[in-house]
Backbone as CSV, one residue per row, in Angstrom:
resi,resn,N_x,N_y,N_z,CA_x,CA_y,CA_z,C_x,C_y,C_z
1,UNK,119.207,101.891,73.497,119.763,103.162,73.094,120.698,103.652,74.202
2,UNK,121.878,103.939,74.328,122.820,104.637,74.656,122.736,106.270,74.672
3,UNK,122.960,106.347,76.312,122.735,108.008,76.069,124.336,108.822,76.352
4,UNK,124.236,109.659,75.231,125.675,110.572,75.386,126.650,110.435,76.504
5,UNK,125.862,110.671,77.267,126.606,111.211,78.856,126.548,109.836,79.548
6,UNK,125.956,109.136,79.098,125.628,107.223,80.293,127.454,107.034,80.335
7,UNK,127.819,106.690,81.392,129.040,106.058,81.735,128.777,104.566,81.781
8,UNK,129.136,103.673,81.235,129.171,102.133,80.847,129.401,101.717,82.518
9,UNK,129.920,101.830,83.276,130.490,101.622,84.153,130.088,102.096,85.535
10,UNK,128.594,103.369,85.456,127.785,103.748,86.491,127.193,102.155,87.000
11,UNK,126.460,102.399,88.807,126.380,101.688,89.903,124.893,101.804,88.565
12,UNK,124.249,100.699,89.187,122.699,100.724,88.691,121.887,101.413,89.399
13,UNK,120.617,102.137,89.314,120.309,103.042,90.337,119.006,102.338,90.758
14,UNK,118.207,103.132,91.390,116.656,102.312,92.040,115.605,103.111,91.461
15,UNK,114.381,102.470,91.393,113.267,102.780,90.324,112.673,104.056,90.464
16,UNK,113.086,104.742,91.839,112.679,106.271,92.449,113.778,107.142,93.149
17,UNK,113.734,108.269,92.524,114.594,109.082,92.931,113.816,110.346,93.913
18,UNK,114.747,110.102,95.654,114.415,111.058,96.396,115.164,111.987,97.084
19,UNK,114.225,112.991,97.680,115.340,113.927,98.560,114.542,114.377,99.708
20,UNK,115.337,114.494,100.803,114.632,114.887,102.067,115.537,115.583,102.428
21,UNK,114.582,116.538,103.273,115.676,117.535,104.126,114.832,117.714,105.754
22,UNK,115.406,117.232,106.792,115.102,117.237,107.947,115.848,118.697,108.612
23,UNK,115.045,119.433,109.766,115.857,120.806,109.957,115.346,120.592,111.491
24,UNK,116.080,120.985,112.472,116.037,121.414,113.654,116.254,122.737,113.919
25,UNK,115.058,123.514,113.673,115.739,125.313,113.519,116.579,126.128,114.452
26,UNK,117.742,126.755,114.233,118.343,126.956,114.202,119.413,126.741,115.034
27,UNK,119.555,125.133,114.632,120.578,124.071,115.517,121.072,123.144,114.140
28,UNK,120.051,122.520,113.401,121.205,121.386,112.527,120.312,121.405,111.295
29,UNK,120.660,121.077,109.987,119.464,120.365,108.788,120.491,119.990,108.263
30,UNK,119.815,118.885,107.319,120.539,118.138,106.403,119.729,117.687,105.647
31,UNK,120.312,117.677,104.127,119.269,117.699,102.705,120.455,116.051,102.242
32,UNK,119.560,114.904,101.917,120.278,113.789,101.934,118.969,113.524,100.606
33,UNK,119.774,112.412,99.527,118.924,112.195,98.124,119.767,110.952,98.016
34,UNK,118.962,110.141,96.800,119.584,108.929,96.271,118.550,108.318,95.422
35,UNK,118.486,107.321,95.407,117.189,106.348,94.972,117.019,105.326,95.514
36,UNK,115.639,104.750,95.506,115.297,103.736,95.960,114.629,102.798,95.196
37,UNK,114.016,101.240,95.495,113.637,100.211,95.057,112.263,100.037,95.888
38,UNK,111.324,100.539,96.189,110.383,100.272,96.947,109.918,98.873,96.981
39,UNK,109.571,98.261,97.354,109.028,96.548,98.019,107.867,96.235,96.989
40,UNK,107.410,95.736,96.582,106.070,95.375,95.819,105.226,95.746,96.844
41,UNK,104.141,96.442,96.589,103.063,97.039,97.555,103.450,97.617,98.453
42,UNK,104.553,98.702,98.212,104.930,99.434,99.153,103.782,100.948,98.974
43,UNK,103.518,101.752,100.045,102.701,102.847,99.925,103.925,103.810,100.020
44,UNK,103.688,105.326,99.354,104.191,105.906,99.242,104.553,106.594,100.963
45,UNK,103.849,105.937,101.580,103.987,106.599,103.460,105.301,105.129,103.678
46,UNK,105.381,103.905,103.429,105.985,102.837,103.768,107.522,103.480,103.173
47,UNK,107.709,104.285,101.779,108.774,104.660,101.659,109.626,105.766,102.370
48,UNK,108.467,106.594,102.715,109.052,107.933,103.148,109.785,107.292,104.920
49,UNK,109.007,106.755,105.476,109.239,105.869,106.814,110.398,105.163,106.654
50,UNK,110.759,104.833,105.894,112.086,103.929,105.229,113.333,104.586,105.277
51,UNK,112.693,105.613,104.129,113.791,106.942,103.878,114.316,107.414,104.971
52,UNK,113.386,108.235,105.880,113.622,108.898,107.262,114.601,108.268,107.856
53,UNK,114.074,107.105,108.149,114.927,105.881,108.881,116.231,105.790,108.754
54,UNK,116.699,105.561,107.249,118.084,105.609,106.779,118.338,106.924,106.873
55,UNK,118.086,108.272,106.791,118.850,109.587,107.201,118.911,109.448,108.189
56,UNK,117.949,109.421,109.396,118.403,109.600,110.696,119.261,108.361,111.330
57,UNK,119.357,106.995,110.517,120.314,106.109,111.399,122.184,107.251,110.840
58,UNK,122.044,107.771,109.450,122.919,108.372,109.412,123.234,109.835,110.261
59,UNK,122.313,110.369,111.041,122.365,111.720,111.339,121.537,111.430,112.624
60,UNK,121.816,110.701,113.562,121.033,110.697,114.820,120.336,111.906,115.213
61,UNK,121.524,112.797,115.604,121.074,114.276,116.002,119.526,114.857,115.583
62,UNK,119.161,114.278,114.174,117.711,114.518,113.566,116.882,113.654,114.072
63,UNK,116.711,112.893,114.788,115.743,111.974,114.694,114.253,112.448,115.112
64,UNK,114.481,113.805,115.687,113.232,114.566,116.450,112.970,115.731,115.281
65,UNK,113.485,116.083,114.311,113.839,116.679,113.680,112.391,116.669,112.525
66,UNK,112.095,117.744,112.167,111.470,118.783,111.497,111.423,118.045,110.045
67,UNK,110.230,117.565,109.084,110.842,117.411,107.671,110.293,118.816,106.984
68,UNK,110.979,119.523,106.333,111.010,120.668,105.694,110.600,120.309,104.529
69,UNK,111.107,119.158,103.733,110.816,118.707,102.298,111.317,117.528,102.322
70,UNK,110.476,117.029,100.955,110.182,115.454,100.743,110.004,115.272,99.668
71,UNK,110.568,114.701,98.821,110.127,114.594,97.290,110.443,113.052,97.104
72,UNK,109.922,112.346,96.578,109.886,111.138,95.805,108.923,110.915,94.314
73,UNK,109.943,110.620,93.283,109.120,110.230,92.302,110.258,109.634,91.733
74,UNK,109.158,108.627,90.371,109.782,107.904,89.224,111.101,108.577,89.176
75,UNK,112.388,107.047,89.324,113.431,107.894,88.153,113.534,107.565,87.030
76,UNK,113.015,108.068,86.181,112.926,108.138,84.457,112.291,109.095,83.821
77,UNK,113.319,109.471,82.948,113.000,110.348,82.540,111.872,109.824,80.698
């Protein structure tokens, strides 16, 4: 089934959709999302460790940095 709005031509996405927001108060935060493919027997702590990882190789400045919020779940609706 084809949905209305699907673009033929969207990237394929990963089986979980997340968002984190790391904050250093009142110096830096950054709210970064996407999806992911977790590993076969990955724990939901093995992803978040993952996640972190890839924001802060993008945002050094955070790496000491505060997580404010964390969301991961299924993407499907």
């Amino acid at each position: 089934m084809t949905m209305p709005n699907a673009r033929p031509d969207a990237a394929p996405q990963g089986s979980h959709q997340w968002i984190l927001t790391l904050e250093l108060p009142g110096r830096a935060a950054a709210t970064e999302y996407g999806t992911w493919n977790p590993d076969p027997g990955a724990t939901r702590h093995d992803v978040f460790v993952a996640i972190r990882q890839h924001v802060t190789n993008r945002f050094p400045e955070l790496e000491r940095a505060t997580v404010a919020f964390f969301a991961l779940e299924p993407n499907q609706l």
